[in-house]
C-alpha positions, 0 to 999 in steps of 0.5 A: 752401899746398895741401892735398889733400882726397879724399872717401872712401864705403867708410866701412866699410873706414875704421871696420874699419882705425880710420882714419876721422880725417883719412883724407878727407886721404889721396890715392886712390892711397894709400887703395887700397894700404892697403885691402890691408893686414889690419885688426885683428881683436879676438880670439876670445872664447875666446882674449882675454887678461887685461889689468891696468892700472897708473896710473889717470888719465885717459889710462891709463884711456882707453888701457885702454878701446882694449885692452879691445876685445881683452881682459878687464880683470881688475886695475886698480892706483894710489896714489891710491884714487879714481883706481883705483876709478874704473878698477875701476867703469868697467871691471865691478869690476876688482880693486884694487891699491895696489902693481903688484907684487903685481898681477904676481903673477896668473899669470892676467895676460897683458898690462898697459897702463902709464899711470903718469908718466913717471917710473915709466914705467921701473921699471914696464915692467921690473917687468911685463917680468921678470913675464912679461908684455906691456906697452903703455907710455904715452910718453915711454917713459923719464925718461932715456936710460940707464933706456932701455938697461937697458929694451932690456937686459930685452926683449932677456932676457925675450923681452917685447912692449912697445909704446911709446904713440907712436900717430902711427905707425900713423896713416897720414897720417904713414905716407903722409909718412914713405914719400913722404920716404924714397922721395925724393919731395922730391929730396934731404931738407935739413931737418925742422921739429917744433913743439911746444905751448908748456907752462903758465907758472905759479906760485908753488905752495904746499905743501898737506896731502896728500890722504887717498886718495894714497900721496904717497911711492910717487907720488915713487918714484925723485925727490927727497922734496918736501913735497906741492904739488897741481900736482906731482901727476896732469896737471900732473906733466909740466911739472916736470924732476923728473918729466918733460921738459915739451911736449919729451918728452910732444909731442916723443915724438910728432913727433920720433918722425915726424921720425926715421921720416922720416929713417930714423934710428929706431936711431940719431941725431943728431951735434949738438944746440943748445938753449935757454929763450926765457922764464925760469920763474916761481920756485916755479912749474913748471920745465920750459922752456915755450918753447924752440928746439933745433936738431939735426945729423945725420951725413947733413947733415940739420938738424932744428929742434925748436921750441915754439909757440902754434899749437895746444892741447895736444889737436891742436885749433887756437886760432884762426886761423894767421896766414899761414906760421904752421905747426900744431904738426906734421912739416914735412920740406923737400927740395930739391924742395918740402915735406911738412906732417903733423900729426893730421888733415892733411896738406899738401905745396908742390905738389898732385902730391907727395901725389896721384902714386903711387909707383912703383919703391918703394925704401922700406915701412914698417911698415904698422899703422892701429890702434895697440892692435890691432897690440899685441895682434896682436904678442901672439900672433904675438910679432913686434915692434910698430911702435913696439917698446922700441928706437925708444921709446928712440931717439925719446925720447932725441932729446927728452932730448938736447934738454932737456939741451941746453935745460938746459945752454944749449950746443951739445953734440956726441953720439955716437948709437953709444956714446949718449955726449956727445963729451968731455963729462963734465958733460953725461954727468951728464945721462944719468941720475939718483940714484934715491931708496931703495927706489925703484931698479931693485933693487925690480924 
């Protein structure tokens, strides 16, 4: 294994374009060709926008303290009063809101960024969409494959900019990746390996009273009415299926989204998908699978296995050392002429040379964004679409659904990516969508 490490001094080049993370990693070739690509500028103090946010948790709060560096933040909104206090004097008195539609109602409010869970994801982006404003969505971007098409249904009517949080696109360790495949660096792509950080295995959980500041039924929303348990709740919501889909959807949103941009199959799919639970869940505990195995087959010959491991945290940070073949959770595309290996802050090829040869004769650029937020913004003004716009949010998490359904069903299932339909498959057909729980459906949008 060999990993090409390049020294970079223009550190002032690297803080401008937000890419000084792992971009030692990046070959000298590549570094020189993005120094060409305009960094992101925050806006004009007389031109920033209103920005509200919606879901007051950590990863929302963190994701708006990004945006703010090209906007006012004007309005935070959540069920849970100490989480949008805490927003509201982290970002200088932001006024409060308990309910994100009446927050919708500001016509001073330009753009919103969406860190609720996953399972109101949905609701809220066509809520802000049809308000007229933009939005940044936290990924996953849906609970389901069919709440993804009545989201590109909305974009399509409002002319909205959303961009999905899949941040590993405008990383470009992955970008370098995906070019190099597309291009044909490896000769002929014949597989692509996704691992994923294996989920909690824990319980029982016991019902508890609920907390005084949460509003536990508008938390609920669309899902089945439960008596309150803490570990339902904030964080630990996204290893329970009612809510979300386990490490499949919450990483699976970010390396199986590599693993198409790789492929170029962002606005398709695949035709085949086989899964299964390698442990079976603690009764009482959480139900998302903790660890599985789902392999994938597309039209092109192309295979895909997406599997859990114990390789890394669930932050990217190692847990000690890797025993040898060991893979980091990551992108692993193999050709028929070597292997490429990415993941954050690395990135890893069989041969030095695959990484450091510059191409030449390129068939093949991608979208080049080295700054997630700011690309959000820039779209704002310019209405172009983002990097990573509500049609491939869609697609890449659509792969993680088909992959949880067929963790779920424990069967091989045969899709049609055109239709976004399972083959003479009435059972699975049930799993693209869900009953939503009065008032909680799409008519309160």
């Amino acid at each position: 294994m060999i990993s090409q490490s390049i020294r970079i001094s223009r550190r002032r080049f690297l803080k401008s374009t937000g890419i000084a993370t792992g971009a030692s990693l990046l070959p000298a070739w590549y570094l020189d060709e993005i120094r060409g690509q305009a960094a992101t500028k925050p806006l004009s103090p007389n031109d920033k926008p209103n920005i509200a946010l919606i879901g007051c948790g950590g990863q929302g709060r963190y994701d708006t303290t990004l945006a703010a560096k090209f906007g006012n933040v004007i309005a935070v909104c959540d069920v849970d009063s100490s989480h949008a206090e805490a927003a509201s004097k982290q970002f200088g008195g932001a006024q409060i809101y308990r309910d994100f539609r009446k927050l919708l109602e500001r016509d001073d409010l330009h753009a919103v960024i969406n860190g609720t869970p996953d399972h109101w994801h949905t609701l809220v982006n066509i809520a802000v969409m049809k308000s007229g404003k933009d939005v940044y969505s936290e990924k996953p971007l849906t609970l389901t494959i069919d709440e993804g098409k009545h989201l590109i249904k909305v974009a399509r009517e409002t002319n909205r900019i959303l961009q999905t949080g899949s941040q590993q696109r405008s990383d470009p360790n992955f970008r370098l990746a995906c070019e190099l495949v597309r291009n044909g660096r490896l000769g002929k792509l014949k597989h692509i390996v996704t691992s994923l950080p294996d989920g909690p295995r824990r319980g029982p959980f016991s019902p508890s009273p609920v907390p005084p500041e949460l509003d536990w039924n508008f938390w609920q929303g669309q899902t089945a009415e439960v008596p309150y348990v803490k570990e339902r709740c904030h964080g630990s919501f996204r290893y329970w299926w009612d809510y979300s889909g386990g490490t499949m959807t919450d990483w699976g949103a970010h390396h199986n989204d590599i693993a198409l941009w790789g492929l170029g199959l962002e606005p398709n799919g695949p035709a085949a998908i086989e899964g299964k639970a390698l442990v079976q869940m603690i009764p009482g505990g959480f139900t998302a699978a903790a660890e599985y195995q789902v392999d994938y087959t597309y039209s092109n010959g192309v295979t895909q296995r997406c599997q859990s491991t114990g390789g890394n945290g669930p932050d990217g940070s190692l847990r000690g050392a890797l025993k040898p073949g060991e893979l980091y959770h990551g992108v692993k595309f193999e050709g028929s002429d070597g292997w490429i290996f990415v993941t954050r802050g690395k990135i890893e090829a069989s041969q030095p040379e695959l990484l450091t040869t510059p191409l030449s004769n390129k068939t093949v650029t991608l979208y080049a964004s080295n700054n997630h937020m700011g690309n959000f913004f820039d779209c704002i003004r310019s209405r172009k679409q983002p990097i990573c716009d509500v049609e491939t949010g869609h697609r890449s998490v659509s792969l993680c659904h088909l992959g949880v359904i067929a963790i779920r069903l424990g069967r091989k299932l045969q899709w049609d990516p055109a239709r976004e339909q399972f083959i003479n498959d009435k059972e699975a057909d049930g799993w693209l969508s869900r009953v939503q729980r009065k008032p909680w459906t799409y008519e309160m949008v």
